[in-house]
C-alpha positions as CSV (number, residue, x, y, z in Angstrom):
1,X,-64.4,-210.0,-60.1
2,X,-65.7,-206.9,-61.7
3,X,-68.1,-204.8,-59.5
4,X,-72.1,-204.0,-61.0
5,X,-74.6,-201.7,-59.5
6,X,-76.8,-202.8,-56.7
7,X,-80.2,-201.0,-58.5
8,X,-82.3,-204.0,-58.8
9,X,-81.1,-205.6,-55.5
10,X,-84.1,-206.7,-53.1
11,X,-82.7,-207.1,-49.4
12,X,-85.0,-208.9,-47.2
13,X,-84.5,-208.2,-43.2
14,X,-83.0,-205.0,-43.4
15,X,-82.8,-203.7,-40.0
16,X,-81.5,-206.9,-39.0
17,X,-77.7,-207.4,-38.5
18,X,-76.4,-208.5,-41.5
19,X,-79.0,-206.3,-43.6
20,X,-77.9,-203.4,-41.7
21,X,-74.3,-204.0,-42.8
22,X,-75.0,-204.6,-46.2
23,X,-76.8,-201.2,-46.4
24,X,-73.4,-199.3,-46.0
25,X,-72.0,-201.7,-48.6
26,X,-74.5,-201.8,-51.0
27,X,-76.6,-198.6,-50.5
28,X,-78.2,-198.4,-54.0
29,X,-80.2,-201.4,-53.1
30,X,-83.8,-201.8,-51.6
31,X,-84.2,-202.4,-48.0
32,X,-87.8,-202.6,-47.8
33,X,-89.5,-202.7,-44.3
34,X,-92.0,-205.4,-43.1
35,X,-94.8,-204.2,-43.3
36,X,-93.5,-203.1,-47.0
37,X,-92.6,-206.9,-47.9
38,X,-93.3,-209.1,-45.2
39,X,-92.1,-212.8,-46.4
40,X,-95.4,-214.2,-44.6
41,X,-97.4,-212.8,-47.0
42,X,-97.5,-213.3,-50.3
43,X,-99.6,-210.6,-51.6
44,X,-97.7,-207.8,-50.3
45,X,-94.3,-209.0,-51.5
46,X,-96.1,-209.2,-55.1
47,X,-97.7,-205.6,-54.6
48,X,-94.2,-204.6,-54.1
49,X,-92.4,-206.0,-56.7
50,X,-94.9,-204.3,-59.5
51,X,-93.7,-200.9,-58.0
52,X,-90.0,-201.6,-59.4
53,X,-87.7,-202.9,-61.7
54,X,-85.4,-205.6,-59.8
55,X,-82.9,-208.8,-60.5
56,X,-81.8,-210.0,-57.7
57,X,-83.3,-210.8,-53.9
58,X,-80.9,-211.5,-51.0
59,X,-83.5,-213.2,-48.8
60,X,-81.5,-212.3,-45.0
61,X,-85.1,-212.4,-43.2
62,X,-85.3,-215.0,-40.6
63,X,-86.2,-215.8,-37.1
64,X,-82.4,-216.6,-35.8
65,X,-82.4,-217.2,-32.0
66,X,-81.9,-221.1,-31.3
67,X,-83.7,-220.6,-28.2
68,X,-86.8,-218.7,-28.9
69,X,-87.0,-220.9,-32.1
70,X,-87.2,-224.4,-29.8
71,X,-89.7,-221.8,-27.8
72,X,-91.9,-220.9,-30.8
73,X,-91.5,-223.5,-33.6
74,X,-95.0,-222.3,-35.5
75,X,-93.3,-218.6,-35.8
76,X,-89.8,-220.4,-37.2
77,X,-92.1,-222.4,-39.2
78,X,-93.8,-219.0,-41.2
79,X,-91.3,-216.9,-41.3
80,X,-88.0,-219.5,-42.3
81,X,-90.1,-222.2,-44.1
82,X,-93.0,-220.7,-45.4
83,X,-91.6,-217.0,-45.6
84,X,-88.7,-218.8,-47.4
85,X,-90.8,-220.5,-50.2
86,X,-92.7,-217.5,-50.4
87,X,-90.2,-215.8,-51.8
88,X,-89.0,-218.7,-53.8
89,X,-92.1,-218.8,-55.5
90,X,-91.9,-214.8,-56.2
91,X,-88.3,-215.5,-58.0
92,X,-89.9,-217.4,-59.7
93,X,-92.9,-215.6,-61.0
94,X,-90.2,-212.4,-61.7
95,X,-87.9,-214.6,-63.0
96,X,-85.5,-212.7,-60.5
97,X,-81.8,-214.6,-59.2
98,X,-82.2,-215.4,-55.4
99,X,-79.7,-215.6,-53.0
100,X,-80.8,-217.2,-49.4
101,X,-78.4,-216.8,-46.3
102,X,-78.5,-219.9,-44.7
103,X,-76.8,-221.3,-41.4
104,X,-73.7,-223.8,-40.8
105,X,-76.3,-225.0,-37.9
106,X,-77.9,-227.2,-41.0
107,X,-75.2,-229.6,-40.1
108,X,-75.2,-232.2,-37.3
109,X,-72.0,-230.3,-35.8
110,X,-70.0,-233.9,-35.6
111,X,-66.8,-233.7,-37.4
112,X,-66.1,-229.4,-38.6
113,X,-64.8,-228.4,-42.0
114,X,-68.2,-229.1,-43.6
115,X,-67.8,-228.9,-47.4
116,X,-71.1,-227.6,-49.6
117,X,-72.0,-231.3,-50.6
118,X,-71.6,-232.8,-46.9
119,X,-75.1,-234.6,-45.1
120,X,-77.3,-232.3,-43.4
121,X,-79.1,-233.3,-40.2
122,X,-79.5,-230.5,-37.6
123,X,-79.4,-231.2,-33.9
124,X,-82.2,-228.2,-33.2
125,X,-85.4,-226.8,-34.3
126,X,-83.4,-223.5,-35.9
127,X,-81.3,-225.6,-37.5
128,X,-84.3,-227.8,-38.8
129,X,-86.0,-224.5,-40.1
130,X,-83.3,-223.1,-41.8
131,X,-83.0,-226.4,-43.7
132,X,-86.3,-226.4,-44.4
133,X,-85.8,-223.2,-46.0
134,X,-83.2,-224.3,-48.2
135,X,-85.3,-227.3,-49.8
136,X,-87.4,-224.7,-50.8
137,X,-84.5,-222.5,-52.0
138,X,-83.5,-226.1,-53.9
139,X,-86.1,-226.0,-56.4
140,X,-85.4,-222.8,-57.9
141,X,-82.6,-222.9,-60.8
142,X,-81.6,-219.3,-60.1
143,X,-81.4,-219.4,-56.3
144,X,-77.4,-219.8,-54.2
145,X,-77.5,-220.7,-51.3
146,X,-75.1,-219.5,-48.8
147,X,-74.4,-221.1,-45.3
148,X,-72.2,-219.1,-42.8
149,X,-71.9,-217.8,-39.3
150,X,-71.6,-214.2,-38.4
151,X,-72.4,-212.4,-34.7
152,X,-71.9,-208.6,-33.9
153,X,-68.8,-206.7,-34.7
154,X,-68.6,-206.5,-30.8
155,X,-69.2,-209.7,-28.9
156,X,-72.1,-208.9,-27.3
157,X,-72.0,-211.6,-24.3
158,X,-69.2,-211.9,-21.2
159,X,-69.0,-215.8,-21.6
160,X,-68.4,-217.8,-24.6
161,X,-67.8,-221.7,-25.6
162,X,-64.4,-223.2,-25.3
163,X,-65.8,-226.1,-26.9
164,X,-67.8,-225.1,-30.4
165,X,-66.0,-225.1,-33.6
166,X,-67.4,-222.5,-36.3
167,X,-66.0,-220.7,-39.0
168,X,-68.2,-217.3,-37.5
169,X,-66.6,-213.7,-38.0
170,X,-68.5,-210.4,-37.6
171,X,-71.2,-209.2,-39.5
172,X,-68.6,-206.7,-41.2
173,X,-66.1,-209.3,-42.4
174,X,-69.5,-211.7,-43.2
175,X,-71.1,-208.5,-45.4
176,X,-67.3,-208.2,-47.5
177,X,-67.5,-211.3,-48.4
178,X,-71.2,-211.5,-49.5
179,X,-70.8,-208.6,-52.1
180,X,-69.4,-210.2,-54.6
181,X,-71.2,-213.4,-54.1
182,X,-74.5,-211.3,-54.6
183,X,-73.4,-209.5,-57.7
184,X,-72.6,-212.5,-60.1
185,X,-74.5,-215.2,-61.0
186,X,-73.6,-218.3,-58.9
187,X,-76.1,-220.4,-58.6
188,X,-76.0,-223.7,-56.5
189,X,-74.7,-223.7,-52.3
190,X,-71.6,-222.0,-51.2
191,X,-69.9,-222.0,-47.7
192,X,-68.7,-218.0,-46.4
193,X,-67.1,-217.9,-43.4
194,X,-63.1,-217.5,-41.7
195,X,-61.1,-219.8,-40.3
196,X,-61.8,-222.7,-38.1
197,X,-61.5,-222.1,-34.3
198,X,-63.6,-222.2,-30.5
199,X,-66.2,-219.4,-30.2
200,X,-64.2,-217.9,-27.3
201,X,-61.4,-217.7,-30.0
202,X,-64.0,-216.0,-31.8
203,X,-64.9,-213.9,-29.4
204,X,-61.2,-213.0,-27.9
205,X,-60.5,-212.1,-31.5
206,X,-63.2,-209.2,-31.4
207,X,-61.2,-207.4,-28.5
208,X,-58.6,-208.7,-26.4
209,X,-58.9,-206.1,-24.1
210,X,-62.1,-208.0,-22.9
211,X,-62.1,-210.6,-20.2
212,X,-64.7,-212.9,-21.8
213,X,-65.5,-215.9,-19.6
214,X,-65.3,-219.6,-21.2
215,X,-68.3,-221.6,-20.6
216,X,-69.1,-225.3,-22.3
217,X,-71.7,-225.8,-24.4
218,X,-73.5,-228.2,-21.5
219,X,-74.1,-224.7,-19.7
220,X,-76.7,-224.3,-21.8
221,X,-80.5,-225.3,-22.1
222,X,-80.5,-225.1,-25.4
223,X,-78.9,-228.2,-28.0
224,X,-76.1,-226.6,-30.4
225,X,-74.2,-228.8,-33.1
226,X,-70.2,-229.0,-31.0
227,X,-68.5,-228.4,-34.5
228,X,-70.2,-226.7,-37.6
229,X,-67.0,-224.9,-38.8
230,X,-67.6,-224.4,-42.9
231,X,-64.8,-225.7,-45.4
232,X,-64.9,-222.1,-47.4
233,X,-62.2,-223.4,-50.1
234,X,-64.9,-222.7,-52.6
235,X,-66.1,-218.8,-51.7
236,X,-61.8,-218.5,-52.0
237,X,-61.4,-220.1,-55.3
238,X,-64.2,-219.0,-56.9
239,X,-64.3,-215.4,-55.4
240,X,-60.5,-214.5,-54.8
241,X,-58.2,-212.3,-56.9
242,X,-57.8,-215.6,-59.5
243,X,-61.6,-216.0,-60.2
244,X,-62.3,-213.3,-62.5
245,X,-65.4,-212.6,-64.4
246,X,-65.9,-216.7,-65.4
247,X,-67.7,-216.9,-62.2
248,X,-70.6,-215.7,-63.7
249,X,-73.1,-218.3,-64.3
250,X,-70.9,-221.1,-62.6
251,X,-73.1,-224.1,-60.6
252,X,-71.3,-224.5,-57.3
């Protein structure tokens, strides 16, 4: 697939992890702050769309942290539903391509290997958030939605689960991947995300140097799905070496 110019690229959550990351990839593209386009309000993001010329918003913003989201459903509820539709309905106003990052944690977490068209049903409030994000994402012809999994290129915790599944990798591995999903024009859902294993695989994998405890999921207060590891066979035919320039335009 043949590289484009990121002028005209809107990245929403910037100074977040995975916006931070795409900044080094991407650095032609906007990274405006909140107060600049905060998703929450609808008048700013259209103030700041009339100072520009764009195509293309990669919507990253969200409030991620299973626990403060089962803490403070109201703020998950403006800034991944509302925010989300938001800038939905700014797409399409501009007539700009949307791209939403989305979470595997939209699946119940029951069986693994979850492909694109697979039942949703969360097992938390972020998970419930996220999803409600993506209905909204849904009505928009122009708008791909991509589910994945990505922590900190350093595994920022001494314990980890022995018994979650994912598909996670680090934000740098995560950011790769997303660049060429950003610059063609895929609309529909696609899954991004390595290969099945345990989060303290995961985490081992980051540095094996470290002595990273393993802990169960029932350590926690907080209800995660046990296995929300992404079927990715998609992103790999559709993005590898044998996709090519036919991408563009496909419906995944």
């Amino acid at each position: 697939m043949s590289e484009v110019n990121s002028n005209g690229i809107v990245v929403t959550g910037g100074t977040g992890l995975l916006g931070r990351e795409l900044r080094t990839l991407m650095p032609e593209a906007s990274y405006p702050s909140h107060d600049a386009f905060d998703v929450t309000d609808p008048e700013c993001l259209d103030g700041y769309l009339r100072h520009g010329r764009y195509r293309t918003i990669v919507h990253a913003a969200a409030f991620t942290s299973p626990p403060r989201v089962q803490a403070e459903p109201a703020t998950a509820l403006q800034v991944n539903i509302v925010g989300t539709a938001n800038v939905v309905q700014l797409c399409m106003t501009y007539d700009l391509r949307l791209v939403y990052i989305s979470t595997d944690y939209v699946f119940r977490g029951d069986k693994g290997y979850y492909r694109e068209e697979d039942d949703l049903y969360p097992v938390n409030t972020y998970g419930w958030s996220k999803l409600g994000g993506e209905c909204a994402a849904r009505l928009y012809s122009r708008a791909l939605i991509v589910r994945t999994s990505f922590g900190p290129n350093v595994f920022p915790f001494a314990t980890a689960f022995v018994d979650q599944w994912t598909s996670r990798e680090c934000v740098r591995e995560i950011a790769a991947k997303l660049i060429p999903v950003i610059h063609h024009e895929m609309v529909g859902v696609i899954h991004v995300g390595g290969p099945r294993r345990t989060v303290y695989e995961y985490a081992c994998s980051l540095d094996s140097r470290r002595q990273i405890r393993p802990i169960s999921i029932h350590d926690i207060g907080c209800v995660i799905p046990r296995d929300a590891s992404l079927d990715c066979h998609r992103f790999t035919s559709l993005v590898g070496d044998k996709a090519g320039a036919s991408t563009n335009g496909a419906e995944l």
